[in-house]
C-alpha positions as CSV (number, residue, x, y, z in Angstrom):
1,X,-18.3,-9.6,3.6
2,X,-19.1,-5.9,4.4
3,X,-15.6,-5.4,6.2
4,X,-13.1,-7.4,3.3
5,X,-14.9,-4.7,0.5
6,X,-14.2,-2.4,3.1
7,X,-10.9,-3.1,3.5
8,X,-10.6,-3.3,-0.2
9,X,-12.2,-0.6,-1.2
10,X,-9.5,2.0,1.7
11,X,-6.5,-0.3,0.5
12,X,-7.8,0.9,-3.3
13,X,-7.7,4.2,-1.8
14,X,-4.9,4.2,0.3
15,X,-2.6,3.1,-2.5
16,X,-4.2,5.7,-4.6
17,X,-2.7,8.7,-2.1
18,X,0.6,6.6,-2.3
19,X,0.6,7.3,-6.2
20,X,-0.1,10.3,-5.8
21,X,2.8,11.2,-3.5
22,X,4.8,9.2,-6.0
23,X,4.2,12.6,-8.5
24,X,5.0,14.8,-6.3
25,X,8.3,13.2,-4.5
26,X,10.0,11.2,-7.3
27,X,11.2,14.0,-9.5
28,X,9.4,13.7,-12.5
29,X,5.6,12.7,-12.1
30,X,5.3,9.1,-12.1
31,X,8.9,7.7,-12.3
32,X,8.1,5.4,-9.4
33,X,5.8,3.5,-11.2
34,X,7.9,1.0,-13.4
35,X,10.0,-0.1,-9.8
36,X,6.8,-1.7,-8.6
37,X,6.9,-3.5,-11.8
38,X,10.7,-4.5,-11.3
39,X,9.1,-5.6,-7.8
40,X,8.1,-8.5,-9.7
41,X,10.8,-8.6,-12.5
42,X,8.5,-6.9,-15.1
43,X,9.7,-4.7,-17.1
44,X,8.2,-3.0,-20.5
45,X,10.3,-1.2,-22.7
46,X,7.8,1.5,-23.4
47,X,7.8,4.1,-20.9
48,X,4.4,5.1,-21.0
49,X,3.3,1.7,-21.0
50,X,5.3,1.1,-17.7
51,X,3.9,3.8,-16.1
52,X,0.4,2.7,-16.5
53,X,1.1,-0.8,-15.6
54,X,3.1,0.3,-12.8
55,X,-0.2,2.3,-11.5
56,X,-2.1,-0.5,-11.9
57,X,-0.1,-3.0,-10.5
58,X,0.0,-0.3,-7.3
59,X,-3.7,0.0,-7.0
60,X,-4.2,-3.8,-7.0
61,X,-1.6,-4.6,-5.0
62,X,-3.6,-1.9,-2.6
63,X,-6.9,-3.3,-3.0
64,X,-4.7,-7.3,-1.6
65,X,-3.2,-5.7,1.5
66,X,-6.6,-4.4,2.1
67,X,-8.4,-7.7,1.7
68,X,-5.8,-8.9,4.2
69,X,-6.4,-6.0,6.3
70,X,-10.2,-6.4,6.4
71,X,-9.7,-10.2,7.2
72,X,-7.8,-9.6,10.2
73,X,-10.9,-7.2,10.8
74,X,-13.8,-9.5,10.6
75,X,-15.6,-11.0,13.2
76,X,-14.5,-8.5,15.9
77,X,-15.5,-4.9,16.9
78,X,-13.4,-2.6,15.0
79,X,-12.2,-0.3,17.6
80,X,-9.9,3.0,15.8
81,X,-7.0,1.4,17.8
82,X,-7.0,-1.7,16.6
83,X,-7.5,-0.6,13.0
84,X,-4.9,1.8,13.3
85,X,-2.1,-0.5,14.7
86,X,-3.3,-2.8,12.4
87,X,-3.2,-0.7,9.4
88,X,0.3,0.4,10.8
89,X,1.8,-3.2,10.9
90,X,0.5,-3.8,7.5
91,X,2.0,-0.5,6.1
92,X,5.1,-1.7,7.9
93,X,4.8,-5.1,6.2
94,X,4.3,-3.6,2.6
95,X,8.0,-1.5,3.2
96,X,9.7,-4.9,4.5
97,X,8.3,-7.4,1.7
98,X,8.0,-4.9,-1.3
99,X,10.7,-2.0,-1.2
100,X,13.0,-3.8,0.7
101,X,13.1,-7.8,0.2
102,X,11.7,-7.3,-3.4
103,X,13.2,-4.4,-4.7
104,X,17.0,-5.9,-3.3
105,X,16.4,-9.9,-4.6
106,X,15.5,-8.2,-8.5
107,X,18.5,-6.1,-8.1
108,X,21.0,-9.0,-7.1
109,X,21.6,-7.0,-3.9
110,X,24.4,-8.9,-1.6
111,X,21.8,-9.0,1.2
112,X,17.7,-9.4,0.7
113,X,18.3,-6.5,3.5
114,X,21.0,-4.2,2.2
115,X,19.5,-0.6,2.3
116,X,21.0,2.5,2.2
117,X,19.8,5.4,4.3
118,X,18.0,7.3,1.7
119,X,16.2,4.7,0.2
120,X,15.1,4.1,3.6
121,X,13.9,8.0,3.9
122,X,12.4,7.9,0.8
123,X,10.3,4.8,1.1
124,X,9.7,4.0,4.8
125,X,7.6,6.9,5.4
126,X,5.1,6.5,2.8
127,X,4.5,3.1,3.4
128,X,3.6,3.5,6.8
129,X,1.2,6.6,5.7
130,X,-0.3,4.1,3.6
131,X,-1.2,1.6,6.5
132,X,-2.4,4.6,8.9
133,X,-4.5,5.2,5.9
134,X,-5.6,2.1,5.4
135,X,-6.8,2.0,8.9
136,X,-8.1,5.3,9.1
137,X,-10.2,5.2,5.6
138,X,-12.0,1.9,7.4
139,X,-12.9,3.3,10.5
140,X,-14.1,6.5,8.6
141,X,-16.4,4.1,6.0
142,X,-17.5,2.2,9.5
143,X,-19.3,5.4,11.0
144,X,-20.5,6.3,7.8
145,X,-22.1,2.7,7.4
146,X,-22.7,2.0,10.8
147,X,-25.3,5.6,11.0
148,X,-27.2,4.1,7.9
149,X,-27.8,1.1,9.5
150,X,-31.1,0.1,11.2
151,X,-31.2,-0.4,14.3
């Protein structure tokens, strides 16, 4: 139980520093937030609205891929490696399934797997800094929890 809230808990956060590069790469603060609601073929016509939901919708799509993450997690020593690569193919898996499958079958791409270059620049990178967080917020929270433990 102790590693899925921990992996919930650094996916919360992880997606957290992925919104908050989303304000300071996307132009104006925040416009990335209503395309993770067109992830799902939401949309709101109120802007602000969308925003928020679009946050949301972020974080606790965050918080999931961290339950998944501290699933793969339990019953084995967590060594920073294994969290790590683990963290990285789950970042890796966030890109394929949400900015590229997702975001191409809502916009009646050709191809689930059309992509252009820049789109590929501008979203491939922060979803594999989200998985390396992932994994490094967890093994950060396991030496903090692991000193207060008795022995």
């Amino acid at each position: 139980m102790q590693t899925l809230r921990r992996g919930f808990l650094a996916g919360v956060l992880a997606s957290l520093v992925l919104a908050m590069f989303d304000f300071v790469t996307v132009g104006a603060p925040g416009n990335g937030f209503p395309a993770v609601l067109r992830w799902f073929g939401i949309t709101i016509a109120d802007s602000t609205i969308s925003h928020w939901a679009g946050l949301l919708l972020l974080i606790v799509l965050g918080g999931l891929v961290g339950l998944i993450f501290g699933a793969l997690q339990r019953g084995k020593p967590i060594t920073p490696g294994r969290a790590l690569l683990t963290g990285l193919a789950l970042g890796i898996l966030w890109w394929l399934l949400f900015e590229l499958v997702l975001t191409n079958i809502m916009n009646h791409a050709s191809s689930p797997f059309s992509l252009s270059f820049g789109r590929f620049l501008s979203s491939f990178p922060l979803d594999v800094l989200f998985g390396v967080l992932l994994g490094a917020i967890s093994i950060q929270w396991q030496g903090h929890h692991g000193s207060h433990q008795p022995s």
